[in-house]
KENU-374952 format. One record per atom (N, C-alpha, C): residue number from 1; residue in one letter; atom name; x, y, z. Coordinates in nm, 4 decimals, decimal comma. Atoms other than C-alpha are relative to their C-alpha. Layout:
N
(r NUM "A" "CA" (X Y Z)),
...
***
This chain:
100
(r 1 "X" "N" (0,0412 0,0390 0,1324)),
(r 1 "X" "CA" (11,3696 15,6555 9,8704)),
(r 1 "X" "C" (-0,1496 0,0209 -0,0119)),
(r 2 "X" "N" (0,1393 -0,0350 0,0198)),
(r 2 "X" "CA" (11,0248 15,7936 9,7320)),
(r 2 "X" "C" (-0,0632 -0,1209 -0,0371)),
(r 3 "X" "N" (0,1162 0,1093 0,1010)),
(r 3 "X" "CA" (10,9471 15,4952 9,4829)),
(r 3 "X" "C" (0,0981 -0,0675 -0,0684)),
(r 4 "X" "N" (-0,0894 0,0917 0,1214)),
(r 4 "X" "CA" (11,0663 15,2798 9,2435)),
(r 4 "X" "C" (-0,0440 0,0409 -0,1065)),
(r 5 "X" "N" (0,0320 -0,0621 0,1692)),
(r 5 "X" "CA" (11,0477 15,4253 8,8520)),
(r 5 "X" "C" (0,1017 -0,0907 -0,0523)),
(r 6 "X" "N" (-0,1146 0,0377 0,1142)),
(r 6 "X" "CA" (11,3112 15,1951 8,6858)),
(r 6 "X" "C" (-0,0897 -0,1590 -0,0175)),
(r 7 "X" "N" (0,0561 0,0847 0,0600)),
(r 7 "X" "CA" (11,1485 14,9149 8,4926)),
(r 7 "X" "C" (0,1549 -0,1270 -0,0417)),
(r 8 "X" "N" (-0,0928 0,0749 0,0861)),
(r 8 "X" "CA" (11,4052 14,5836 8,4372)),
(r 8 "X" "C" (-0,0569 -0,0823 -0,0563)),
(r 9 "X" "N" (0,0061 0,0938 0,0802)),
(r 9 "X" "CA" (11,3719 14,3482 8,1449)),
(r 9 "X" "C" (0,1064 -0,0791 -0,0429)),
(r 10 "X" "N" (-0,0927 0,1440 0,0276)),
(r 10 "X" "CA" (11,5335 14,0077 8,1081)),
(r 10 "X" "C" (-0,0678 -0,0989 -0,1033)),
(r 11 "X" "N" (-0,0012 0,0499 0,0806)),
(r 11 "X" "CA" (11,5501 13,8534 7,8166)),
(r 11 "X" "C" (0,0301 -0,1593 0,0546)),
(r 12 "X" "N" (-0,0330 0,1187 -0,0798)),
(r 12 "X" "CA" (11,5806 13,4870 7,9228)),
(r 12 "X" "C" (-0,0374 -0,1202 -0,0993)),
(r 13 "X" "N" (-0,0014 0,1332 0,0850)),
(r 13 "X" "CA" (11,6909 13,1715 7,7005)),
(r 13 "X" "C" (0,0284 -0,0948 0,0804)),
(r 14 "X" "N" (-0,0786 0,0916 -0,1366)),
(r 14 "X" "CA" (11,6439 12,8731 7,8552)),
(r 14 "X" "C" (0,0595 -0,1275 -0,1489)),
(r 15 "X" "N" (-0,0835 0,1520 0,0825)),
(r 15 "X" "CA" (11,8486 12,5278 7,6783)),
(r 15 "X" "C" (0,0134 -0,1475 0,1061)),
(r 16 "X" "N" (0,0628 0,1424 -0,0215)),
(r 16 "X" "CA" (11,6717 12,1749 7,7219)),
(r 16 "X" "C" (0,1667 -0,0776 0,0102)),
(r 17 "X" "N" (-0,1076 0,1439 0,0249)),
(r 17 "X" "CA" (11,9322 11,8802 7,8229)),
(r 17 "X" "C" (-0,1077 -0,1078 -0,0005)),
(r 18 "X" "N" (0,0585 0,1197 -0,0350)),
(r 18 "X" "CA" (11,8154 11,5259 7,8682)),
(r 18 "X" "C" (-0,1563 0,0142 -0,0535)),
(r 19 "X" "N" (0,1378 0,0080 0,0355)),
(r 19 "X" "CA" (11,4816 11,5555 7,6522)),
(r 19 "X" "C" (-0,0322 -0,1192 -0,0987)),
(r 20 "X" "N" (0,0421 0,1216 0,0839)),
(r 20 "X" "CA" (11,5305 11,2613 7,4458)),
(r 20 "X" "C" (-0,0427 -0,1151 0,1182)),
(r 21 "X" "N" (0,0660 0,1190 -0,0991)),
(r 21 "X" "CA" (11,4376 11,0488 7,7761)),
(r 21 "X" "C" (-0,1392 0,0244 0,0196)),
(r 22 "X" "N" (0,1523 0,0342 -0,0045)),
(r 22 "X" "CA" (11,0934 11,1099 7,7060)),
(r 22 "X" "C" (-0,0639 -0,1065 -0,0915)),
(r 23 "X" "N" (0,0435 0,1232 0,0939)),
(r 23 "X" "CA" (11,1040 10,8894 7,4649)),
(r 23 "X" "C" (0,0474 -0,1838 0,0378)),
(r 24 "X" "N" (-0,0409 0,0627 -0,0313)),
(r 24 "X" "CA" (11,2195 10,6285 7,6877)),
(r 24 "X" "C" (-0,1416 -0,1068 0,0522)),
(r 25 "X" "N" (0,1191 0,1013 -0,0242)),
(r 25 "X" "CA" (10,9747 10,3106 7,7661)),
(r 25 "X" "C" (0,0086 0,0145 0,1827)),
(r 26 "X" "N" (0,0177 0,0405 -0,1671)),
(r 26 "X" "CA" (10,8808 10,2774 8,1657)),
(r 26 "X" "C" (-0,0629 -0,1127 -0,0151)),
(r 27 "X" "N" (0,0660 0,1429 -0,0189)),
(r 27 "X" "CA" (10,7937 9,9285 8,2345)),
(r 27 "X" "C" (0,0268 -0,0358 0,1495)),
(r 28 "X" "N" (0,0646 0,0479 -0,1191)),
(r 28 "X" "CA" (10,6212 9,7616 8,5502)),
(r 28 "X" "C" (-0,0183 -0,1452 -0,0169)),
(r 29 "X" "N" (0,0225 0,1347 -0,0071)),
(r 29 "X" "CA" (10,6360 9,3801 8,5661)),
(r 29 "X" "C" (0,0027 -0,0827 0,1352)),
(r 30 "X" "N" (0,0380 0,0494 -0,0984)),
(r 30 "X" "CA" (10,4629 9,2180 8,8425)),
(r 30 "X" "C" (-0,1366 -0,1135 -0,0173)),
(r 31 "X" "N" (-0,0979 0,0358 -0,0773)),
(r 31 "X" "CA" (10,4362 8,9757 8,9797)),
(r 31 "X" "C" (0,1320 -0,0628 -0,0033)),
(r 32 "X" "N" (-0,1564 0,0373 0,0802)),
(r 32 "X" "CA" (10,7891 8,9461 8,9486)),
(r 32 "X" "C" (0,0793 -0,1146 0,1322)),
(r 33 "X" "N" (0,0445 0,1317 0,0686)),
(r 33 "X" "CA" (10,8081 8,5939 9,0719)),
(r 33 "X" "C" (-0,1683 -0,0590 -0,0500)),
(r 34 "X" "N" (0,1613 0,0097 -0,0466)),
(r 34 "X" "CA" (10,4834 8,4253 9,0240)),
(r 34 "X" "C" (-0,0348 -0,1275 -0,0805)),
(r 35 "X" "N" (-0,0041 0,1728 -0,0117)),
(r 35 "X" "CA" (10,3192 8,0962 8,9737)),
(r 35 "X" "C" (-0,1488 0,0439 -0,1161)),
(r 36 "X" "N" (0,0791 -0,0379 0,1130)),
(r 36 "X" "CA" (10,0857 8,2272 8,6728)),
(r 36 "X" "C" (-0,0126 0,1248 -0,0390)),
(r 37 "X" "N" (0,0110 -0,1192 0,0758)),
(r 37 "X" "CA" (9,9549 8,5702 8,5684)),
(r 37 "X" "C" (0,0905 0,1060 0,0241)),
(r 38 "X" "N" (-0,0467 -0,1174 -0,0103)),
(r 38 "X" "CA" (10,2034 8,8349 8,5230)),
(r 38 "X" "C" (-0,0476 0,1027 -0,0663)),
(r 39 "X" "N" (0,0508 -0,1150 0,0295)),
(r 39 "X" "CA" (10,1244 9,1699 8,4363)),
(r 39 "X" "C" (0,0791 0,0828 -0,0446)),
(r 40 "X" "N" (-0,1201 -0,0747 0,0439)),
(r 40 "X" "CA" (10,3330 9,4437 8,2043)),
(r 40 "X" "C" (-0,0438 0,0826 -0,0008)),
(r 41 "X" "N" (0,0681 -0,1303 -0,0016)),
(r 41 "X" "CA" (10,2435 9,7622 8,2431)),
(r 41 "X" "C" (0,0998 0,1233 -0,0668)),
(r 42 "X" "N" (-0,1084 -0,0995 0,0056)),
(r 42 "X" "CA" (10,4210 10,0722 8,1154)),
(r 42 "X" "C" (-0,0362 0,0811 -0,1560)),
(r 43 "X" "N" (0,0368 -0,0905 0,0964)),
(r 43 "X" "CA" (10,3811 10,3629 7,8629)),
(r 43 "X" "C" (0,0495 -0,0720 -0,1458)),
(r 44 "X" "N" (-0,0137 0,0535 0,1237)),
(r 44 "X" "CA" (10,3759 10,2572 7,4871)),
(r 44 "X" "C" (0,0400 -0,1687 0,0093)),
(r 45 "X" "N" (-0,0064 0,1322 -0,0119)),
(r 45 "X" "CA" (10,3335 9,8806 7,6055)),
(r 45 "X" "C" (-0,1101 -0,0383 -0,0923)),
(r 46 "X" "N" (0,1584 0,0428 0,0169)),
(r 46 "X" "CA" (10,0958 9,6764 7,3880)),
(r 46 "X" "C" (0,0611 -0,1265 -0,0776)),
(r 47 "X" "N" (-0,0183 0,1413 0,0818)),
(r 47 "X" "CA" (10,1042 9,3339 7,2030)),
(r 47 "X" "C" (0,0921 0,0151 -0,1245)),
(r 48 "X" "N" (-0,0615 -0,0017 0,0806)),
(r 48 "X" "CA" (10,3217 9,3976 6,9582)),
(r 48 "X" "C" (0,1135 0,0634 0,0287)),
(r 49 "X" "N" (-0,1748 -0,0342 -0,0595)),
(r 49 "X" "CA" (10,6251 9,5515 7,1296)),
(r 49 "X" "C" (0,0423 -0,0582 0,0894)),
(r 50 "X" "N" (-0,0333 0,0745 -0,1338)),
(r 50 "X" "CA" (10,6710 9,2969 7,3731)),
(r 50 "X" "C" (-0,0077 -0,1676 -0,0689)),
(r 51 "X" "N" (0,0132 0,0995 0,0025)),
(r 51 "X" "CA" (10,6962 8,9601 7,3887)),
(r 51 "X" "C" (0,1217 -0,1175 0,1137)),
(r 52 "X" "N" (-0,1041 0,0578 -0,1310)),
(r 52 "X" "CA" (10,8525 8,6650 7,6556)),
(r 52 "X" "C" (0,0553 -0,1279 -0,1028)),
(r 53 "X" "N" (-0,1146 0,0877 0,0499)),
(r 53 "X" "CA" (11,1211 8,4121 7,5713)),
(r 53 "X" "C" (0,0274 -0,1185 0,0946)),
(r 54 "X" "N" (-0,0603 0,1540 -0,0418)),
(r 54 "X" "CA" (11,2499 8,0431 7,7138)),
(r 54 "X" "C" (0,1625 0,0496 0,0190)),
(r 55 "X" "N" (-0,1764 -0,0219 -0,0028)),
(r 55 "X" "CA" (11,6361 8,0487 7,8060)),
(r 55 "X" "C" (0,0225 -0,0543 -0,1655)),
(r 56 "X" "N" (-0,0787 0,0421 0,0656)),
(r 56 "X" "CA" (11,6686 7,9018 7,4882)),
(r 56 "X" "C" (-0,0423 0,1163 -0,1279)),
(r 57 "X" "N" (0,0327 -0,0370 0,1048)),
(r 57 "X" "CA" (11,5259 8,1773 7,2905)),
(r 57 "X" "C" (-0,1333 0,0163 -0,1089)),
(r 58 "X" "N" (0,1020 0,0521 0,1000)),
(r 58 "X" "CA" (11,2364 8,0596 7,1661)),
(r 58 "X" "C" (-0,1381 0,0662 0,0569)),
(r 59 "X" "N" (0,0939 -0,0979 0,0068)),
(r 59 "X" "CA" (10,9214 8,3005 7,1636)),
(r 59 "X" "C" (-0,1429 -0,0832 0,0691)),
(r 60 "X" "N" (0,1370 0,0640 -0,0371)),
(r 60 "X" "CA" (10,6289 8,1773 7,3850)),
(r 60 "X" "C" (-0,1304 0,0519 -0,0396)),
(r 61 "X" "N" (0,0862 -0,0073 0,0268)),
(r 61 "X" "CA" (10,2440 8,1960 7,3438)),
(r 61 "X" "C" (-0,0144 0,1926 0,0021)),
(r 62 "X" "N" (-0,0059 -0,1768 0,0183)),
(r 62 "X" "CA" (10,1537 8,5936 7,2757)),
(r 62 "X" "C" (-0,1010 -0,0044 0,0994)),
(r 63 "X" "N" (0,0503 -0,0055 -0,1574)),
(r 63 "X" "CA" (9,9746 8,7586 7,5734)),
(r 63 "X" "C" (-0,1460 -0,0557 -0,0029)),
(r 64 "X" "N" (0,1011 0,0448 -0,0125)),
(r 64 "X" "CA" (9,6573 8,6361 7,7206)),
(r 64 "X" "C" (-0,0879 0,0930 -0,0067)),
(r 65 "X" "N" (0,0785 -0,1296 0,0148)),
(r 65 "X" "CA" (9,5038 9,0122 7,6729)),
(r 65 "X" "C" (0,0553 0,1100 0,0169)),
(r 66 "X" "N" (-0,0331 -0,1273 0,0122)),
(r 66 "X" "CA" (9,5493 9,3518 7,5862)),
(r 66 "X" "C" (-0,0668 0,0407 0,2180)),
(r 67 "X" "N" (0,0848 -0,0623 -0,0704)),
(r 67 "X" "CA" (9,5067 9,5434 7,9392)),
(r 67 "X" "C" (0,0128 0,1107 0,0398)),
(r 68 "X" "N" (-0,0026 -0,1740 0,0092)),
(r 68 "X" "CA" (9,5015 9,9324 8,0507)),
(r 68 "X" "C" (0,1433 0,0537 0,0246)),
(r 69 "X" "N" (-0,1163 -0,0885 0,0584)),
(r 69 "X" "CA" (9,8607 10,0645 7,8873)),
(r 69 "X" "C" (0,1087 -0,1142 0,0425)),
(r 70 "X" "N" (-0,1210 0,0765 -0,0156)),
(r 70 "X" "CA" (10,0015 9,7075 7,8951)),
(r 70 "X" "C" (-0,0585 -0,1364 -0,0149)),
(r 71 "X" "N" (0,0303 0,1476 0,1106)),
(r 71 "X" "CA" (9,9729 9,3483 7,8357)),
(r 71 "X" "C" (0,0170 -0,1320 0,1150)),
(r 72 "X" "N" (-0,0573 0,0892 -0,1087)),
(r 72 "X" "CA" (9,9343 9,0166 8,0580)),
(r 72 "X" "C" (-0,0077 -0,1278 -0,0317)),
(r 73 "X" "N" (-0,0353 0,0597 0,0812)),
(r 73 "X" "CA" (10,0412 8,7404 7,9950)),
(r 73 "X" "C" (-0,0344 -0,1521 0,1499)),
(r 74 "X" "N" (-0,0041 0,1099 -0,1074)),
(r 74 "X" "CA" (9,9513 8,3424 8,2013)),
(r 74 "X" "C" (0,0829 -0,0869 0,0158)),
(r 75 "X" "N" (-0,0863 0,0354 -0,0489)),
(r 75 "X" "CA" (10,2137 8,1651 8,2954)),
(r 75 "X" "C" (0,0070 -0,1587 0,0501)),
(r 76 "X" "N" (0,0096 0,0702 -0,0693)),
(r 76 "X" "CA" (10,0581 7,8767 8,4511)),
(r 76 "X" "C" (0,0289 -0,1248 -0,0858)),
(r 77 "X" "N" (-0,0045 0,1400 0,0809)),
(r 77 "X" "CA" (10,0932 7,6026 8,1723)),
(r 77 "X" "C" (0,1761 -0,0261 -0,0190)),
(r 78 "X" "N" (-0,1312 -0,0226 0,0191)),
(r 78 "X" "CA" (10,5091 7,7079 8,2085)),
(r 78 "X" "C" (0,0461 -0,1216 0,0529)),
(r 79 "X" "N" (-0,0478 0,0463 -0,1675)),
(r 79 "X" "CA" (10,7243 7,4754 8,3710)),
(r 79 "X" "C" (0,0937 0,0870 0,0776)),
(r 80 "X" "N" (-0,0820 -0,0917 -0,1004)),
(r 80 "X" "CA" (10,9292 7,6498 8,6780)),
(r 80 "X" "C" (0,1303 0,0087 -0,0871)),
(r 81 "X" "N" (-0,1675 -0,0278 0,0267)),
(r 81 "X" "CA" (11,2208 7,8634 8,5628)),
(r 81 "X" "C" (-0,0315 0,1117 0,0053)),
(r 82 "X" "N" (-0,0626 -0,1394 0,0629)),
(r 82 "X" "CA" (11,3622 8,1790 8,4028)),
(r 82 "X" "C" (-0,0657 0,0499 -0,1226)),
(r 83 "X" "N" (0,0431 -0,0884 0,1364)),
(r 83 "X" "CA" (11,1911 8,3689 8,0933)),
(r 83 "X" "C" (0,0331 0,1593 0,0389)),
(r 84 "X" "N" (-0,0552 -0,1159 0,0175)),
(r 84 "X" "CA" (11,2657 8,6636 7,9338)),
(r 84 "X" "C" (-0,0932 0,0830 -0,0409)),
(r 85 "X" "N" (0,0695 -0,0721 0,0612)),
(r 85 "X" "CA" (11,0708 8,9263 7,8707)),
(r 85 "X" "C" (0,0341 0,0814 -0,1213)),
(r 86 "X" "N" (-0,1207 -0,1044 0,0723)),
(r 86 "X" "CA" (11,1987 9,1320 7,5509)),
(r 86 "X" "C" (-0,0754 0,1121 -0,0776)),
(r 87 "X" "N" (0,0769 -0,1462 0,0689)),
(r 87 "X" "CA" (11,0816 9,4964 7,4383)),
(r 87 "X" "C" (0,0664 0,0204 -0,1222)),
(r 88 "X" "N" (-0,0222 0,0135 0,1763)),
(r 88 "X" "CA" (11,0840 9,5046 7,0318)),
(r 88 "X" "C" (0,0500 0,2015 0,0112)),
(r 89 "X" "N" (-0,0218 -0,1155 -0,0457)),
(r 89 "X" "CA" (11,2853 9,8751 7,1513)),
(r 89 "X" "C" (0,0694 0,0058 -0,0958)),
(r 90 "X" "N" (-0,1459 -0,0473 0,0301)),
(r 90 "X" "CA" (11,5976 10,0331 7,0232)),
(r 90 "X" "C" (0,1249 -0,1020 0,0161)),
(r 91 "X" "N" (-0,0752 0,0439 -0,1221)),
(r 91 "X" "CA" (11,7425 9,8899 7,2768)),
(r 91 "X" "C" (0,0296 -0,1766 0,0481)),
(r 92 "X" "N" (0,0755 0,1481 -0,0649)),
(r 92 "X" "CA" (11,5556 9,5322 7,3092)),
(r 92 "X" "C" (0,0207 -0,0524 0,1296)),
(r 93 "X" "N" (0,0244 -0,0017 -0,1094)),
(r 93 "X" "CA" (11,5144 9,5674 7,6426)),
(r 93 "X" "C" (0,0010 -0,1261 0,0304)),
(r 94 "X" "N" (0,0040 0,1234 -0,0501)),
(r 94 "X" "CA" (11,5520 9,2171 7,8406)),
(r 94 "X" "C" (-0,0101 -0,0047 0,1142)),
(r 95 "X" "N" (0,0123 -0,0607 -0,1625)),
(r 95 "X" "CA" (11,4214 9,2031 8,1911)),
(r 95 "X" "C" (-0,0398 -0,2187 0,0373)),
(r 96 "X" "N" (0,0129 0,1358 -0,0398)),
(r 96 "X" "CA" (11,4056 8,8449 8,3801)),
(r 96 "X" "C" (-0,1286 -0,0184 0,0267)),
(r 97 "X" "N" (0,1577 -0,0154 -0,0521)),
(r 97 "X" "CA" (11,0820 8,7406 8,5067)),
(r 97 "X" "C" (0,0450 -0,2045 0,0594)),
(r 98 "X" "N" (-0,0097 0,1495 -0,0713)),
(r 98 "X" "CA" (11,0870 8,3881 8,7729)),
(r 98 "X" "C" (-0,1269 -0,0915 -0,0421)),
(r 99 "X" "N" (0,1216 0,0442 -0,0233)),
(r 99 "X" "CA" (10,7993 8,1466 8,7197)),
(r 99 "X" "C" (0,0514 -0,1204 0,1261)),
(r 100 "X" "N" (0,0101 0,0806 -0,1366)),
(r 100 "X" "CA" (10,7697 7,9677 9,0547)),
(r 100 "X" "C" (-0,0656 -0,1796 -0,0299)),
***
């Protein structure tokens, strides 16, 4: 074989699945128990899409400060149990959170 002379071209379609999960929230809540400050972290987190709950429902104090791509919230005036965290989503996300 002298050489190569033949030129190929591929036309090439590509087709996206699973692209609506970019629009999906990631959330980080730590310390997940903890005996005052927890911390929420996670893309499109901020004071107004979030907020924590009592078993019975009932909407506690709003966070103690905005902080970098999330929101934290003190804990320490709680008494020991169960709250809820709940993301104002689609979805309304509900994630446990312990206070010690």
């Amino acid at each position: 074989m002298a050489g190569c002379d033949s030129i190929i071209t591929i036309d090439l379609s590509l087709g996206y699945t699973g692209l609506n999960h970019f629009d999906e929230i990631v959330l980080n809540v730590f310390p997940n128990s903890t005996t005052g400050i927890v911390n929420i972290i996670g893309n499109r987190i901020d004071q107004n899409t979030i907020r924590i709950n009592n078993v019975y429902g009932r909407e506690l104090a709003p966070p103690l400060y905005s902080i970098d791509q999330g929101v934290r919230y003190n804990l320490s005036d709680l008494a020991s149990g169960v709250y809820f965290i709940v993301l104002n989503n689609d979805n309304h996300t509900v994630i446990r959170i312990i206070r010690d």
